[in-house]
N, C-alpha and C positions, 0 to 999 in steps of 0.2 A: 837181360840183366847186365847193367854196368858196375863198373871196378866203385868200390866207395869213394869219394869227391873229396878233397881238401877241406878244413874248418870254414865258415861268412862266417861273416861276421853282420849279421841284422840289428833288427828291432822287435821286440816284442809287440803283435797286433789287439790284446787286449786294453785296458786304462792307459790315462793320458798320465803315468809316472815317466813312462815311455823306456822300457829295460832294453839294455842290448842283449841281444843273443847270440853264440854260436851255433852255430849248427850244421852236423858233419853227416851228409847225405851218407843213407848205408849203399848204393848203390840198386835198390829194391824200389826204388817209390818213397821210402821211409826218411828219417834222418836222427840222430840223437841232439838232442839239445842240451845246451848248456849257458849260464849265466857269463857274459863277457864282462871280465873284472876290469876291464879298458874304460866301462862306460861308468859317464860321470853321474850318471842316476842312481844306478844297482849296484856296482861293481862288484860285478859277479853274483849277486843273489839273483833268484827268479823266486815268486811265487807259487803255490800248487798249479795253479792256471797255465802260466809260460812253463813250470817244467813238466806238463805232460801235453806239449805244444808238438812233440814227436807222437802221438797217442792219437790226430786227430788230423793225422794227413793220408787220411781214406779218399780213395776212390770211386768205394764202393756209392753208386747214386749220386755221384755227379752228372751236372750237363754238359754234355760234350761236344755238343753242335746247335744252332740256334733251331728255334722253334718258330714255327708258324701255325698258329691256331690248332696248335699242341701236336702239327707233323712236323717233322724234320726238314729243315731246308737248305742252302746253300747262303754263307754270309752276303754274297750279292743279291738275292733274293733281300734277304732280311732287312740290310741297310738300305737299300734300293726303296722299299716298301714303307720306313721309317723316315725317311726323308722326300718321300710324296706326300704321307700322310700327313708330317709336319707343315712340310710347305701348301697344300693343301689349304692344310686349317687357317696356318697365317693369312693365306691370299682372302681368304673367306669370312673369316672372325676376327681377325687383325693380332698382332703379338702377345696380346695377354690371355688370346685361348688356348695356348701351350704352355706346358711349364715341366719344369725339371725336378723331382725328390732326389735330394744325394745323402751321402751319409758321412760321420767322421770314420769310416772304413777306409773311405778311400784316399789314396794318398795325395799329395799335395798338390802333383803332376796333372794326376786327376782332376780334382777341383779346379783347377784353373784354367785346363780347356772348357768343363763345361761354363763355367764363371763369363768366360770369353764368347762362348757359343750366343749365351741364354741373353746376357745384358750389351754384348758390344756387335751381334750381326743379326741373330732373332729380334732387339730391340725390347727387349721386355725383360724386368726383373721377378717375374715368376721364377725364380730357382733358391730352391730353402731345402735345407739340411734336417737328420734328426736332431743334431748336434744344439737345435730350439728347445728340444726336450729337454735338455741335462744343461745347458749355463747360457741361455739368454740374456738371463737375467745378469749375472754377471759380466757380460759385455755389456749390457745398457748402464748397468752400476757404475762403467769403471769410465765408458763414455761421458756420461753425465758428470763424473768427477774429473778427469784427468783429461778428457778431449780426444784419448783414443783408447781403444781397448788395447790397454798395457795392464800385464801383469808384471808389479813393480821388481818381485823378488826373486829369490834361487832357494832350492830345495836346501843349500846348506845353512841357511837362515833359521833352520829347524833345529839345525845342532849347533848353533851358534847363540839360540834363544839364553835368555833365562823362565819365561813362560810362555807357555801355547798354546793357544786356545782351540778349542776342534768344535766346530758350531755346526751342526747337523750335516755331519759325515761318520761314516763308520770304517773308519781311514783301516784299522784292523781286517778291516774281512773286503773291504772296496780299494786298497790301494795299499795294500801289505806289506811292501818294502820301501817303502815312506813312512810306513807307521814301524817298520824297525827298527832305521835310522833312528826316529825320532826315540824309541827305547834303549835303544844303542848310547843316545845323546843322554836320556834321563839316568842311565848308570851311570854314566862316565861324569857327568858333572852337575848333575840333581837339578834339572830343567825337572820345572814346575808344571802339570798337565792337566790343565781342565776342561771337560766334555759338558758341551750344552747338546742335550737332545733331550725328547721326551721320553725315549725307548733307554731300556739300558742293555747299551751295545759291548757287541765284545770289546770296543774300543775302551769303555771303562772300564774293566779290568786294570790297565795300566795307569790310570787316572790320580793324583791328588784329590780330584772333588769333580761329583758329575752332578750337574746340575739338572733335575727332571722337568724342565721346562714347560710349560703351558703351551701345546703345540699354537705354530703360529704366531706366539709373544715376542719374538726373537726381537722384533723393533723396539718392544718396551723396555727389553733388557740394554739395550746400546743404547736408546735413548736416554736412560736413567743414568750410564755410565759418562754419556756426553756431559750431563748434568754436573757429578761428581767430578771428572776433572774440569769442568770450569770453575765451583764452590769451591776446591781443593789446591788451586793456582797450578792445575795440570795445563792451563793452554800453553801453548809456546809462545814468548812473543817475540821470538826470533822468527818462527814459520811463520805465524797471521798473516803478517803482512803480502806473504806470497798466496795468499789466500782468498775469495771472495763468497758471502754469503754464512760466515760465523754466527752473527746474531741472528738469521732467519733460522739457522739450522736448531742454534739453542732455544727460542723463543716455543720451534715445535716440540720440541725435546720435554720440555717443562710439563708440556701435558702427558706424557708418560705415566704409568701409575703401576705401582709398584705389585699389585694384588693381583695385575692381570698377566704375570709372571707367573701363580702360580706355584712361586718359590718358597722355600721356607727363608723367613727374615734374616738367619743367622747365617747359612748359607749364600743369600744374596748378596751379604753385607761382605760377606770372604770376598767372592768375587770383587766386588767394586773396590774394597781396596788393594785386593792383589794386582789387578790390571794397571787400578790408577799409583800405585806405590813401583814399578816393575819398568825399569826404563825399556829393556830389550825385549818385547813380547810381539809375537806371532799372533795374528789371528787364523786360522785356519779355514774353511767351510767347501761346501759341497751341496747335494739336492736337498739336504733339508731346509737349506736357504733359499735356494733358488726357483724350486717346483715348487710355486706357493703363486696363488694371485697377486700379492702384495710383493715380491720377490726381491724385484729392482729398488723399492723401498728398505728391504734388510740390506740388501749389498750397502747401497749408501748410506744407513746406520751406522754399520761398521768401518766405514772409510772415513766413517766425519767423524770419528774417534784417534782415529790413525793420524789424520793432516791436523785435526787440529792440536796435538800433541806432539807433530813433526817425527812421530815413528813409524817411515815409509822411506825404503829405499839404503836405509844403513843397514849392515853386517847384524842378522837378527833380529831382526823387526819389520814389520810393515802387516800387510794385508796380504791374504794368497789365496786364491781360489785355484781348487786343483781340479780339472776336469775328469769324465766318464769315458772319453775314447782314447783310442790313439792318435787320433788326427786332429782334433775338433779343433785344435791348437792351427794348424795348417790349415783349414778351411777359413776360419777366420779370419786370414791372413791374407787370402784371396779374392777374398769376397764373397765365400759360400753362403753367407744369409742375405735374405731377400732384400736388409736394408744397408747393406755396406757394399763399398765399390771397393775392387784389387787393392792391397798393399794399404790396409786401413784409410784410404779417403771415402769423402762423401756421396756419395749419389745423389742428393739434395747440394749437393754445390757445383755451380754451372763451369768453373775453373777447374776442376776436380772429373768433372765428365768429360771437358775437352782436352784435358791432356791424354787420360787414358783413353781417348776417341784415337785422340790422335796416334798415340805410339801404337796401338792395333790396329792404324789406319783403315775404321768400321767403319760402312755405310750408314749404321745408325748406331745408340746408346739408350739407353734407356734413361728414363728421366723423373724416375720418383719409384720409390722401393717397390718392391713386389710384393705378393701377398706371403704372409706366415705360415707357417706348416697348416695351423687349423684353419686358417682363411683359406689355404689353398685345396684340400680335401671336401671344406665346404662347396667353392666354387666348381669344384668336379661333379660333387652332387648336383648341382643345380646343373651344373651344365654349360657352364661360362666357361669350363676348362676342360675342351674335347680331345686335345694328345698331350699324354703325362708318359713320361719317362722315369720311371722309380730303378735308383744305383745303389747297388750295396746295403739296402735297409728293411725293414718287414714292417710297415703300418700297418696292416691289416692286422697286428699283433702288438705294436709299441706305441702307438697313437692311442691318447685317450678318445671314448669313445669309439673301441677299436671295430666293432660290430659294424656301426656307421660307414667309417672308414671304408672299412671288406665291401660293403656292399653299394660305394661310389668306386671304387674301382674298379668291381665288377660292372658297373654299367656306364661307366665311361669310353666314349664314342672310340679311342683308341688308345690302348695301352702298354708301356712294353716294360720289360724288367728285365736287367742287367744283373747276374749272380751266379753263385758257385752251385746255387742245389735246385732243381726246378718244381720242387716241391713244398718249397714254403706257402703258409699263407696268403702272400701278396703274390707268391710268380703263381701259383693255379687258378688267380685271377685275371692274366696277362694276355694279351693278342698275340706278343710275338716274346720271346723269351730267347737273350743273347748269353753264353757261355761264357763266365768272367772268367778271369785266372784270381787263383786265390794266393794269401799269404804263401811264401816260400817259391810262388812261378812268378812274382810280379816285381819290377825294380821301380824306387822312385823315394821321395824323403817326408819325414814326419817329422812334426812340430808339438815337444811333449807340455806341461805345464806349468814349466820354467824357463819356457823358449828356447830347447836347444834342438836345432836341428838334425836328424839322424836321417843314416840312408837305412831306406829298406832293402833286402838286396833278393834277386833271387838265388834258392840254391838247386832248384827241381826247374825241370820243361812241364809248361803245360799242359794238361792230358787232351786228348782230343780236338776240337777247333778252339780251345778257351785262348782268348785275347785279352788284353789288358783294356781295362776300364776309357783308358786314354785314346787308342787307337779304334774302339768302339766310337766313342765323341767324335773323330778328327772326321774318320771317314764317313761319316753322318754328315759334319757342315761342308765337305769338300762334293757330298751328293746334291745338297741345296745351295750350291753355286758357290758359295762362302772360300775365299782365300785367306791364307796366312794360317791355314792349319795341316803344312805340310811337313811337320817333323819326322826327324828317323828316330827316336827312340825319346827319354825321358828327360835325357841330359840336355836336347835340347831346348826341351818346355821348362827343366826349372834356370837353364841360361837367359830365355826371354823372360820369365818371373822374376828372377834377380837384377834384372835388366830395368823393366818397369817399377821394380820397387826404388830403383837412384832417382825417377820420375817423382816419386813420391815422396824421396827425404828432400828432392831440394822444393817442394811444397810444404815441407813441412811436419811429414808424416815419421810417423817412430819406426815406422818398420820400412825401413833400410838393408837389402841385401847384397847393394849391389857389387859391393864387395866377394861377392862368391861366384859373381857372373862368369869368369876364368878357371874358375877353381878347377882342380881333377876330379872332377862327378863320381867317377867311380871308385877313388879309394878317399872320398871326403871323411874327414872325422869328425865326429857331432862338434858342434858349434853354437855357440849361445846369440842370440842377435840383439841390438841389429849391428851390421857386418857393412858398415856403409863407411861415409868419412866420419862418423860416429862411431865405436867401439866400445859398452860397456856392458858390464852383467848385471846393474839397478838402477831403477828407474826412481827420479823425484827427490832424493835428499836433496838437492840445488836448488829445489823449488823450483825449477823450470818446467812449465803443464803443454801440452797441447792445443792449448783452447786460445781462441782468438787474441786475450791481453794475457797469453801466456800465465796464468794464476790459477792453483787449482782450486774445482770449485765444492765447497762444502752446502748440503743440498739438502732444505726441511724436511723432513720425512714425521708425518703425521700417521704415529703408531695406531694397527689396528688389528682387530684379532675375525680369523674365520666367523663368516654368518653361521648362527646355531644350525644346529641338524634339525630337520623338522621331524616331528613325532612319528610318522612313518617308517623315518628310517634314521634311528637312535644313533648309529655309530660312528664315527666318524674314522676313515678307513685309512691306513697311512701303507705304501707301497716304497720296495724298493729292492735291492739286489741280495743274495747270498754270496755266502764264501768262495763255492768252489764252481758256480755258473756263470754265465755270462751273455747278455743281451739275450736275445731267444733260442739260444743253444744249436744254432746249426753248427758252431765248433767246438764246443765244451760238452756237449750231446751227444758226441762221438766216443768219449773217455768213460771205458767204466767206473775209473778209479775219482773220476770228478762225480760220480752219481752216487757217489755210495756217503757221503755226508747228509745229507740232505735232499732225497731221490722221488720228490714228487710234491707239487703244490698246496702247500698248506696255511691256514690261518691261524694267528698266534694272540691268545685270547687271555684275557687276566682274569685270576681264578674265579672270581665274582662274578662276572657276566659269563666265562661258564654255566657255572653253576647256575645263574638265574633264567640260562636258555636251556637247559637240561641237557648241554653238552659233555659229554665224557672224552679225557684224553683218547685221542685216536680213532673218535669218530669221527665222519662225513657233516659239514655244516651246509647248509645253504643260502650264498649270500648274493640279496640283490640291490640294486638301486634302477631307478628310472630308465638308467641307460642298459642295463644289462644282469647277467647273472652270470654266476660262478657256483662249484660246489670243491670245498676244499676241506683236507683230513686237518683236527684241529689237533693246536699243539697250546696245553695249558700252562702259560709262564706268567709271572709278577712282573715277567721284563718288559710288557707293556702297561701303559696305565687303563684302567676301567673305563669306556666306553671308547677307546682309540687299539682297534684291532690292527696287527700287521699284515701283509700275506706281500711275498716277490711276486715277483711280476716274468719271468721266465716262461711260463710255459703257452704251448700253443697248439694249432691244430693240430703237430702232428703230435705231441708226447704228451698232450694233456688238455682236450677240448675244452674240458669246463674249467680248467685251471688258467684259462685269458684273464688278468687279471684286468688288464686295462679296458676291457668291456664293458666295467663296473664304473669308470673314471669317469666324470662329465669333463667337456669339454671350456673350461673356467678358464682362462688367461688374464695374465700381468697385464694389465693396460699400456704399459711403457715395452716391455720385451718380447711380447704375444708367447711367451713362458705360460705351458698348463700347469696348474698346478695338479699335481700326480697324488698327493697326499693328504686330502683331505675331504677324499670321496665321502658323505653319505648313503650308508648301506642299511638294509635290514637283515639279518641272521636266524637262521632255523633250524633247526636239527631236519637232518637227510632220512627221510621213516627206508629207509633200506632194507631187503629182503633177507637179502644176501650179502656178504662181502669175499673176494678174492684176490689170490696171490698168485702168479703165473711166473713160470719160466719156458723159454723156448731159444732153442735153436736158430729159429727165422722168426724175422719183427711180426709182433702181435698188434692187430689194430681192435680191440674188443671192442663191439657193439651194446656199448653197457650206458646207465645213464651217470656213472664217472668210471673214468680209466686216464690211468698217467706210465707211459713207458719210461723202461730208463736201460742203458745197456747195461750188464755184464758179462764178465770174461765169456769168452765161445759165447756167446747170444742176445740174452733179452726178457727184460723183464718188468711185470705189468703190475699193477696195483688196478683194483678194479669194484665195484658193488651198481648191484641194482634194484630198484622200486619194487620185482617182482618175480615172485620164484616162478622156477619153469616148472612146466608139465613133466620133462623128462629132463631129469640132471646129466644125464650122460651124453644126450644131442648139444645140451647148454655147451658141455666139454669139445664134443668135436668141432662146434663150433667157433670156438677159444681158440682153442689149441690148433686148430686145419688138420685134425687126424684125430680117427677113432683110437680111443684110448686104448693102452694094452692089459691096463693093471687097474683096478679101481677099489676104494676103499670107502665105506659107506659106515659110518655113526646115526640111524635116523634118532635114537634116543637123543642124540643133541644137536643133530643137523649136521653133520659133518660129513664132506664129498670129496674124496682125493681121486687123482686119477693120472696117471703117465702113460706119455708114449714113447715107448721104445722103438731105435730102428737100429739093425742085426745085434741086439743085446744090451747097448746102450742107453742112455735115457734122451731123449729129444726134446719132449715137452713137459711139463709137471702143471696139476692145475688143484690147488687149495679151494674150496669153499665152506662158507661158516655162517651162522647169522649172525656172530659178531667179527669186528676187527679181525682179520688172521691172525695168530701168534705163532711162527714159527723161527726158525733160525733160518734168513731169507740168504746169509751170505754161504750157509753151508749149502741149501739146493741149491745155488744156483752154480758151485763149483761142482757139483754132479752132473752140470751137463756136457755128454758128449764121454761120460762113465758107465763102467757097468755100475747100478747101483741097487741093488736089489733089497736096500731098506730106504730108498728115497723119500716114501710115503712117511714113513714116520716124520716127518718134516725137522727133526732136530739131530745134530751131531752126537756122535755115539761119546761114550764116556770118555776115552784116553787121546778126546779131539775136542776140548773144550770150544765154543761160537764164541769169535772174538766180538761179535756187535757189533753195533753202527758204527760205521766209522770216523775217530775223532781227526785223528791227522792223514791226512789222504795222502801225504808223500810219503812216509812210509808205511802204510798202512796200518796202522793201530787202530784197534776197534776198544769200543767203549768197556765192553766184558775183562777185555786185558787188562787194561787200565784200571778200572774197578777192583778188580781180582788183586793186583800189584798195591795198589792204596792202601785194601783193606789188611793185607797179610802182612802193611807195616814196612814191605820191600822199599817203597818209594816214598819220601814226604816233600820231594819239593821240586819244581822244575826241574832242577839241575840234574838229580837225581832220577827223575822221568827219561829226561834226556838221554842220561847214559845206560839204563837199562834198556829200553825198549825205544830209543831212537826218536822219540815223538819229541814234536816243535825243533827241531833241532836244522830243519832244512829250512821251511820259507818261514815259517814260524806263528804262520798267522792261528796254528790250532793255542798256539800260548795261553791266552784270553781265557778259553774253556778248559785247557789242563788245569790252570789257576784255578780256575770257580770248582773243578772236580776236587781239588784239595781243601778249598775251603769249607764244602760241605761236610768229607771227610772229618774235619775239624772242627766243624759246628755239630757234628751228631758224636764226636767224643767228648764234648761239655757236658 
């Protein structure tokens, strides 16, 4: 044990908001967190997610040494093995039968050795990011318009608005202290806020007007508005002129039609004119834009609204796509997608390859993009791509088609996987499996999505042989002969990335660092770019573009709505993230206090198509399409519309087999961005004929052999949701085999099927096992605080009287449960936020439960009419 450490100051490694952190090592392993009121993102808030960022720096089942065909081995062994096999393959199938998956996990430093590795001495741009998932599309948008992928504006553009448009994001539960700013901005000076989505998100809560969109329509609706500000003498004819392709864009626009909106008339018409009447207006979006086939068509909808209005790039206005990671912002910056070179130049431009040839003085360069996330999991299938290196990411879990995926990874000729847990999805697929260092052991900077650059810092050592992402790379090309990849630490690789980036502003290029080439690495302070002999926080008021005659270009977009679902499979399936989870939970998954909102995969069905599947809240459904199946407990809400079910997409082999959502996803891509679209799966739905259903708590992780089960932690242990097809012969074997121990206490209802059963170890309760033929109904947070008690009425499954069950929990930072909040409404205690707040402390920290305390009031309020 060490003495506790001085305050870092970091970054938060969830969303591309990009928060800073403190964080003050207890001297144990641990550290406490806290929001850095320094950074210009958060200042000083953190989310649920960043503030139990101390809650998920376990040890327990890390890997701590590399793997060889799942023994343990020596890093020399390991890299030795990966860079024969690499060079191998090259010598024998030439540069494009290897390729790299990376992730925006990693940090900048990262990406850009492999960037360097993969396209400037392997010679091949096979190296693609998940980062394709979540805003290809919006780099192609912004490319096509602007000539580089520039995001124009700054997050303070939100509180400087007077309207804000939020086009399919659920900025509230996906990016929470950006959407409290932005609430923060609507008190303080009555900024105007409209929600286009088809769902209604907790983001509408705080909304003027949510518009329930026609999933998909999103181009008809900008197109119509392109319309309205030309009829309306909304064009600029200051801007035009810096402009090319105005009448192509209007001429498609025209075919727009109003009906396949989906909108109510009067509602539409708000809309159009509050935008087109609204000098200072925001547009906002995120994946509901983007994971769409037609994706890169919405981005440039909504940008040929913006230029051709000239509202891009002043104080309060413009276009802003805000990303899903922490990095994806720095990767793209590098060159992390398969069709961009370092420092946003071309790879398609032969002046553009040879500079950067030159300044890494490579033997070779590649010389035409590489393949896409799904063109390159393809080619693994097939076989064209025999050594894949997968960094920091789970496609066997976040790739659509993710079944497919798993099962070219597993037979690809050789494969290796860089990470924190050796137990995911993708690394039990792996040949040789490397020890990353995780958030809080790794230094190096991120790029949030308002372009400011932040250090990550470490505040913890390593545990065991874990290396950094970077020094895994170096010492791989430095094994296949490869020079120029001898740095001592990170500061050096982002001095050569800053370096090459002056290469690239005096081409012409927007991202210009070279200004920080000098800088002091280790006490940098976030920094917005580019940082070059250029210096500014917004892009495009001047009307100066990136594009060859410097004009930017406004771009036909020929509106078009998802092919129908075919009769098979009626529904059309819409995926995406919750409040208090994150990507496939290998760090959010650690937190009991993040599991207790929302603690197991489910699909959220609008009362009607309940009902005409014969689904009851809180039953098992099962949903499939072509490509896969899932089985998930259903959650009856209006917040979706009739035949567009939701279901997250979080879980995975290890906390919820049949809850992979992305199993169910075909593999559909943008034509222009190779963007899947993730939401607009076709599925079929059926009631789960279930035997049985169960509730479990344990001590030590359960992995139930059921045909659905979804773990999730709580405090001292673990806890399972569980049902299966088929009662057993003997319900008490059924138990010990649940539980890994013969029960000590069993309670038996056969008049209505009812099985309890606990194991105690010296007096205590260890394990607890619920079963029912319907849904469990117990008080799940009072057993599970029983474990590791004497509790000698456990069985009774509910808290005793002078211990009321607070229930689900609505705000996870301080934990208030639904029953509290209920109990407080009804008795008249509380009638209003504010009032919530100072009673019992909810919303009051990261604030994203706001949304849902609201709608708890207004129910309260609609049932006293």
């Amino acid at each position: 044990m060490t003495a506790p450490g001085p305050s870092v100051r970091t970054t938060c490694p969830y969303c591309g908001v990009g928060c800073g952190v403190l964080a003050t090592p207890d001297g144990r392993g641990g550290a406490a967190i806290a929001g850095d009121p320094d950074h210009p993102a958060n200042r000083g808030r953190l989310c649920v997610k960043g503030a139990a960022l101390g809650e998920t720096l376990s040890m327990q089942g890390r890997l701590l040494a590399p793997r060889i065909g799942g023994a343990e081995a020596t890093w020399d062994a390991a890299l030795d093995l990966i860079a024969e096999r690499f060079s191998r393959t090259i010598a024998a199938h030439g540069p494009d039968a290897v390729a790299l998956y990376v992730s925006g996990q990693l940090l900048t430093e990262d990406y850009y050795v492999a960037n360097k590795l993969m396209k400037g001495f392997i010679g091949s741009a096979n190296i693609d990011t998940n980062s394709r998932l979540c805003m290809a599309s919006s780099v192609a948008g912004h490319r096509r318009a602007f000539g580089t992928d520039t995001v124009p504006g700054q997050y303070d553009d939100l509180e400087q608005a007077d309207l804000v448009v939020l086009v399919g994001t659920n900025l509230a539960w996906c990016h929470p202290v950006l959407y409290q700013r932005l609430m923060a901005a609507r008190a303080a000076r009555g900024t105007k806020i409209v929600v286009i989505d088809p769902r209604r998100t907790a983001t509408c809560e705080g909304a003027d007007l949510h518009l329930a969109i026609a999933p998909g329509a999103d181009a008809h609706l900008f197109n119509l508005l392109l319309c309205r500000l030309f009829d309306t003498g909304g064009f600029s004819a200051a801007f035009l002129p810096k402009l090319t392709g105005a009448d192509a864009a209007l001429t498609a626009a025209r075919a727009a039609r109003a009906e396949a909106t989906g909108l109510d008339p009067a509602d539409l018409e708000r809309f159009l004119a509050l935008w087109a009447g609204t000098e200072k207006v925001v547009t906002l979006w995120s994946q509901g834009i983007n994971q769409s086939d037609s994706g890169t068509d919405k981005v440039n909808a909504i940008l040929n609204c913006h230029l051709a209005t000239g509202r891009i790039g002043r104080p309060g206005m413009g276009p802003f796509s805000v990303t899903g990671q922490p990095n994806a912002m720095g990767g793209r910056e590098v060159g992390g997608l398969a069709n961009m070179l370092a420092c946003h130049l071309e790879i398609e431009n032969p002046v553009h390859r040879a500079a950067v040839q030159g300044f890494w003085a490579s033997p070779t360069m590649a010389e035409r993009p590489g393949l896409k996330s799904v063109e390159m999991f393809r080619a693994v299938e097939a076989g064209r791509i025999r050594a894949l290196w997968i960094l920091h990411t789970n496609p066997a879990v976040s790739m659509p088609e993710a079944d497919r995926v798993a099962r070219a990874i597993a037979a690809c000729d050789f494969a290796v996987v860089s990470d924190v847990w050796p137990d995911t999805d993708t690394a039990r697929r792996a040949h040789v499996l490397l020890p990353a260092a995780a958030w809080g052991e790794k230094d190096g900077t991120v790029t949030n999505s308002e372009r400011v650059i932040s250090r990550q810092r470490a505040f913890l050592a390593p545990p065991g042989q874990a290396r950094p992402d970077w020094w895994q790379l170096a010492q791989v090309a430095r094994r296949m002969g490869f020079a120029g990849f001898d740095w001592d630490g990170p500061a050096a690789i982002f001095a050569e990335h800053a370096a090459l980036s002056g290469v690239a502003g005096a081409l012409g290029s927007d991202f210009d660092i070279s200004g920080l080439a000098g800088a002091d690495y280790d006490g940098l302070s976030p920094v917005t770019w580019p940082q070059g002999k250029v210096r500014r926080r917004r892009f495009f008021a001047d009307g100066q573009f990136h594009t060859p005659d410097g004009r930017g270009r406004m771009v036909p977009v020929v509106a078009r709505l998802p092919a129908p679902v075919p009769e098979a499979q009626p529904f059309r399936l819409n995926t995406g993230r919750i409040r208090d989870q994150w990507h496939t939970m290998t760090r959010t998954g650690l937190s009991p206090r993040l599991a207790q909102h929302l603690g197991e995969p489910y699909l959220e069905l609008h009362p009607r198509d309940a009902a005409a599947l014969g689904l009851a809240p809180a039953a098992l459904a099962c949903v499939e399409s072509p490509q896969g199946r899932a089985i998930l407990r259903v959650l009856v809400s209006d917040r979706v519309r009739p035949g567009h079910p939701f279901a997250p997409m979080h879980w995975t082999g290890e906390t919820g087999p049949t809850g992979r959502t992305n199993a169910l996803v075909p593999a559909l891509t943008d034509p222009v961005s190779g963007q899947p679209a993730s939401k607009s799966a076709a599925v079929a739905i059926r009631p789960l004929a279930a035997a049985w259903h169960g509730y479990a708590v344990s001590r030590t992780p359960l992995r139930p052999d059921c045909a659905y089960w979804a773990t999730a932690p709580v405090a001292g242990g673990h806890a399972a949701e569980l049902a299966c097809t088929e009662a057993p012969g003997d319900w008490t074997a059924l138990a010990t085999r649940i539980l890994g121990a013969a029960p000590d206490m069993a309670l038996t209802d056969r008049a209505r099927g009812i099985h309890r059963f606990a194991v105690l170890q010296a007096g205590r309760l260890s394990a607890a096992l619920f079963l029912s033929p319907e849904p469990v109904v117990l008080a799940r947070g009072h057993l599970a605080g029983l474990l590791g008690q004497s509790a000698p009425a456990a069985l009774a499954g509910r808290a005793p009287a002078d211990l009321p069950d607070p229930g689900p929990t609505v705000c996870a930072c301080l934990n208030v449960g639904l029953n509290t909040l209920m109990r407080a409404i009804a008795a008249g205690e509380v009638t209003t936020l504010a009032e919530i707040g100072a009673a019992l402390g909810a919303g009051t920290n990261c604030g994203s439960c706001r949304p849902e305390l609201a709608a708890l009031l207004d129910l309260r309020r609609i049932a006293a009419e």
